[in-house]
Every structure is written in structure tokens, then in C-alpha cells.
MARKOL-520921 format. One line per 5 residues: for each residue z, y, x of N, C-alpha, C. Coordinates in nm, 4 decimals, m for minus. Atoms other than C-alpha are relative to their C-alpha. Layout:
<pts>
Z/Y/X/Z/Y/X/Z/Y/X ~ ...
</pts>
This chain:
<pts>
0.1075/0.0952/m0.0169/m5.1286/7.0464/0.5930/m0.1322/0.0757/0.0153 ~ 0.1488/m0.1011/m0.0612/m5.4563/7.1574/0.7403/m0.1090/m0.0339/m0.1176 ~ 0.1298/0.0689/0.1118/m5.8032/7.1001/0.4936/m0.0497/m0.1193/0.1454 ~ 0.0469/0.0715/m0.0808/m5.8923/6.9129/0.7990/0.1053/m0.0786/0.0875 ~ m0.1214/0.0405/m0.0278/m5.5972/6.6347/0.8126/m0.0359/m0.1476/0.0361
m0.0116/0.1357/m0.0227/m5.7406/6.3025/0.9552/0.0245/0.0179/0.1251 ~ 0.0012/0.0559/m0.1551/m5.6677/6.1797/1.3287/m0.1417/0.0475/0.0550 ~ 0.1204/m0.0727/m0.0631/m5.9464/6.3273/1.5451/0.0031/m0.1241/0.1209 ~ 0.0100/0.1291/m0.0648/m6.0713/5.9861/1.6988/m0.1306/0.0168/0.0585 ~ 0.1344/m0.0417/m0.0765/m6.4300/5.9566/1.8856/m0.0614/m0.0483/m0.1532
0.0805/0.0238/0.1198/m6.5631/5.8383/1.5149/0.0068/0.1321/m0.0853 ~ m0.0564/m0.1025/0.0908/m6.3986/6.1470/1.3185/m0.0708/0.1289/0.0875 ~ m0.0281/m0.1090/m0.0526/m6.5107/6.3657/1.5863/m0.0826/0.1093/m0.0257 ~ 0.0911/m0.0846/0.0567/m6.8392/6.4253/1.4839/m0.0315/0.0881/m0.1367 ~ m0.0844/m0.0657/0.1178/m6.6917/6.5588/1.1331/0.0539/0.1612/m0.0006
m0.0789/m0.1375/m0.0225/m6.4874/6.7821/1.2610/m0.0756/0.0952/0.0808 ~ 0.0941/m0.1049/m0.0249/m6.7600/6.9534/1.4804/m0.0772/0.0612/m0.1235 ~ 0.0920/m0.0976/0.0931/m7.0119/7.0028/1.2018/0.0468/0.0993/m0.0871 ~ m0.0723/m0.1311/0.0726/m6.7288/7.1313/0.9854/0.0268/0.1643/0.0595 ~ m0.0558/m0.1119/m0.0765/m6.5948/7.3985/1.2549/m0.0607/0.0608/0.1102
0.0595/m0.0774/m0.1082/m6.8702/7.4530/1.4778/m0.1017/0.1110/m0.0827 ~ 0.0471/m0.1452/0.0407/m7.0965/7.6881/1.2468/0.0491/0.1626/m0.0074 ~ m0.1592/m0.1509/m0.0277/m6.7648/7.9499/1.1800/0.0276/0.0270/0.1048 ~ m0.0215/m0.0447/m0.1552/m6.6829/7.9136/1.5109/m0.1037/0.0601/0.1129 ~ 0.0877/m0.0551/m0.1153/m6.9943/7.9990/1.6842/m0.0054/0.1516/m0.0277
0.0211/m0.1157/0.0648/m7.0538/8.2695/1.4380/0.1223/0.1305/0.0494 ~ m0.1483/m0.1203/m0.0154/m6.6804/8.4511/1.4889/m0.0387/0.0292/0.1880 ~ 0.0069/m0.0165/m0.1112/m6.7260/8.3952/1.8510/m0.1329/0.1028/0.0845 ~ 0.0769/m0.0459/m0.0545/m7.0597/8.5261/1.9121/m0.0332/0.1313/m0.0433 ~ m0.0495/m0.1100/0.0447/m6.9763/8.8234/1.7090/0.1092/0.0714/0.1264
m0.1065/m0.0850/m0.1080/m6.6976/8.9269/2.0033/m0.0684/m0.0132/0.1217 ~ 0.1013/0.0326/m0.1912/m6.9410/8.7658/2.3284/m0.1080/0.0960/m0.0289 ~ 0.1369/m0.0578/0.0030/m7.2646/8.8914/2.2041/m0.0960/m0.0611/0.0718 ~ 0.0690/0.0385/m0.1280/m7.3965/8.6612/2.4763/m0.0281/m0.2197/m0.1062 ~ 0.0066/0.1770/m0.0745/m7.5387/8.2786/2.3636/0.0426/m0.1118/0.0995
m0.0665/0.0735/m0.0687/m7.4676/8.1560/2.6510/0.1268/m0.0455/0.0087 ~ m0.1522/m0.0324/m0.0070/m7.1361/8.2687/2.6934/0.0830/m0.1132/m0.1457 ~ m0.0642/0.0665/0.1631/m7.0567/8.1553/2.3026/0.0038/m0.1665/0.0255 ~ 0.0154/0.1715/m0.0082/m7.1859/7.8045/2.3443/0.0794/m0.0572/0.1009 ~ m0.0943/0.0742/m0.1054/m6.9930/7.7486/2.6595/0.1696/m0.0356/m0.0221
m0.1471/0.0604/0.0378/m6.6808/7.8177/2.4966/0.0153/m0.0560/m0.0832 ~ m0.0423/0.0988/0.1073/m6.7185/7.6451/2.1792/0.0027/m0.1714/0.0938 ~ 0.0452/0.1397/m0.0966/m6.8112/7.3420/2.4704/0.1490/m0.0228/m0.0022 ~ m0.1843/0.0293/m0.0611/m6.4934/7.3869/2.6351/0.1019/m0.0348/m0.0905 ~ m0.0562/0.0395/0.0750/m6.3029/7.4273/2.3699/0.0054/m0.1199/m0.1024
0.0153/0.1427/0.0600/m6.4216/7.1206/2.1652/0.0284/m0.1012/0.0642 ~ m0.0914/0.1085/m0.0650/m6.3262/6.9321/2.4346/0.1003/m0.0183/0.0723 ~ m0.1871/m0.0074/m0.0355/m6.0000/7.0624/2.5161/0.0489/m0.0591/m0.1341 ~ m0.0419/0.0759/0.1399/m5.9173/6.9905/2.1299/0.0300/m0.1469/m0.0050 ~ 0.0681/0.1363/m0.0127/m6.0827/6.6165/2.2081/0.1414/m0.0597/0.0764
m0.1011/0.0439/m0.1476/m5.8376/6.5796/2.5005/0.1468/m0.0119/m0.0418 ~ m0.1231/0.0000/m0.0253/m5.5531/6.7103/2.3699/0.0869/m0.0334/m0.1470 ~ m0.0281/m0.0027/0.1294/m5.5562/6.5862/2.0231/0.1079/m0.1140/m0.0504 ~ m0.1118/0.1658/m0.0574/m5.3003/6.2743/2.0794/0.1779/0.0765/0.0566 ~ m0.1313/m0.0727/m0.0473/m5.0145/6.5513/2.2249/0.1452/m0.0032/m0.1217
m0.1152/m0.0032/0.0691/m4.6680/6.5280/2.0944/0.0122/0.1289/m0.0637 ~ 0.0030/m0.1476/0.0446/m4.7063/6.9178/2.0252/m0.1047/0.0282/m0.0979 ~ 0.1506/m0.0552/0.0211/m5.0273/6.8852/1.8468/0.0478/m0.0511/m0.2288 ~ m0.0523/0.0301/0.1531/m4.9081/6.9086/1.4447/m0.1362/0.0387/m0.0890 ~ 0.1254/m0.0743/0.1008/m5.2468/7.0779/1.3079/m0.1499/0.0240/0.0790
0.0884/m0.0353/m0.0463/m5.5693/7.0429/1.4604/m0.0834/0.1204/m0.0152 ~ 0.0980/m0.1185/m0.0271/m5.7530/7.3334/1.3455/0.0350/0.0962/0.0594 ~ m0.0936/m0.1350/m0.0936/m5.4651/7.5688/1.4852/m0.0317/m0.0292/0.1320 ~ 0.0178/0.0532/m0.0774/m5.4783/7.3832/1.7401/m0.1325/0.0380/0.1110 ~ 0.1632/m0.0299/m0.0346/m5.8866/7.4204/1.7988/0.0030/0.1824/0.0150
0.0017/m0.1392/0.0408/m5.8151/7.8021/1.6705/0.0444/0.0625/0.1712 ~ m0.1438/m0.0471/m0.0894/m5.5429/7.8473/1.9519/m0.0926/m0.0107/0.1327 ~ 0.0907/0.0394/m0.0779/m5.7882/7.7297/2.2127/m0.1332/0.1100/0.0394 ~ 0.1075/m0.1119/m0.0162/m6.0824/7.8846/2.1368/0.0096/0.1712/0.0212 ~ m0.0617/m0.1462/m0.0423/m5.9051/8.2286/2.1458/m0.0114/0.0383/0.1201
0.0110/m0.0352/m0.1671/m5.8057/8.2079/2.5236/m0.1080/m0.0136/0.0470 ~ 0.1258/0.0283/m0.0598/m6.1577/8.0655/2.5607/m0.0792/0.1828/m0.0020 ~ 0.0605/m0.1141/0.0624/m6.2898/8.4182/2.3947/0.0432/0.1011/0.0605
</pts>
């Protein structure tokens, strides 16, 4: 079970950004070095998550978000 175990709905969603977008910018912009760059993929990735959070494959959102943002990086 994830710490972050509700349905990721358009109400929940803004939750789950504030929780995971500070760590995430931070780890990320530690390997880009670039603002731009960083913010574009936490973009993308927050709304690949958004998109694909309803998938029959999708058992753990933050892995999920984790798994994402990687290839984004």
C-alpha cells in the first residue's frame, strides 16, 4: 500500500501534486540542472500519471508517477 492510497480523481489531484511535486522537482533538478527542462518534465509527467491513473496495470500511483518521471529524466 502506497502512503498515497486514494483514487487520483480531478478533486484528489490537487493533493497529490502538492504532496509529490516539491521532492520531485528537487530530485529532478538535481540530475537536469536546467528549470526549464525540470518543470517540463514534472508537467509531462503529472499528466501522464492523470491519464493513466484508471489503467488495469496501474496498482500504486506513486510507482507509477516514480516510473514515469524517470523516462521523463
Amino acid at each position: 500500500m502506497s502512503i498515497w492510497d486514494k483514487p487520483l480523481t480531478h478533486e484528489t489531484f490537487d493533493e497529490f501534486f502538492r504532496l509529490f511535486a516539491p521532492p520531485a522537482y528537487r530530485s529532478t533538478y538535481r540530475i537536469l540542472g536546467d528549470p526549464t527542462r525540470t518543470e517540463n518534465a514534472l508537467k509531462e509527467s503529472f499528466l501522464e500519471v492523470y491519464h493513466q491513473r484508471n489503467a488495469d496495470d496501474v496498482d500504486d500511483l506513486v510507482f507509477l508517477f516514480s516510473d514515469i518521471l524517470q523516462k521523463r529524466v
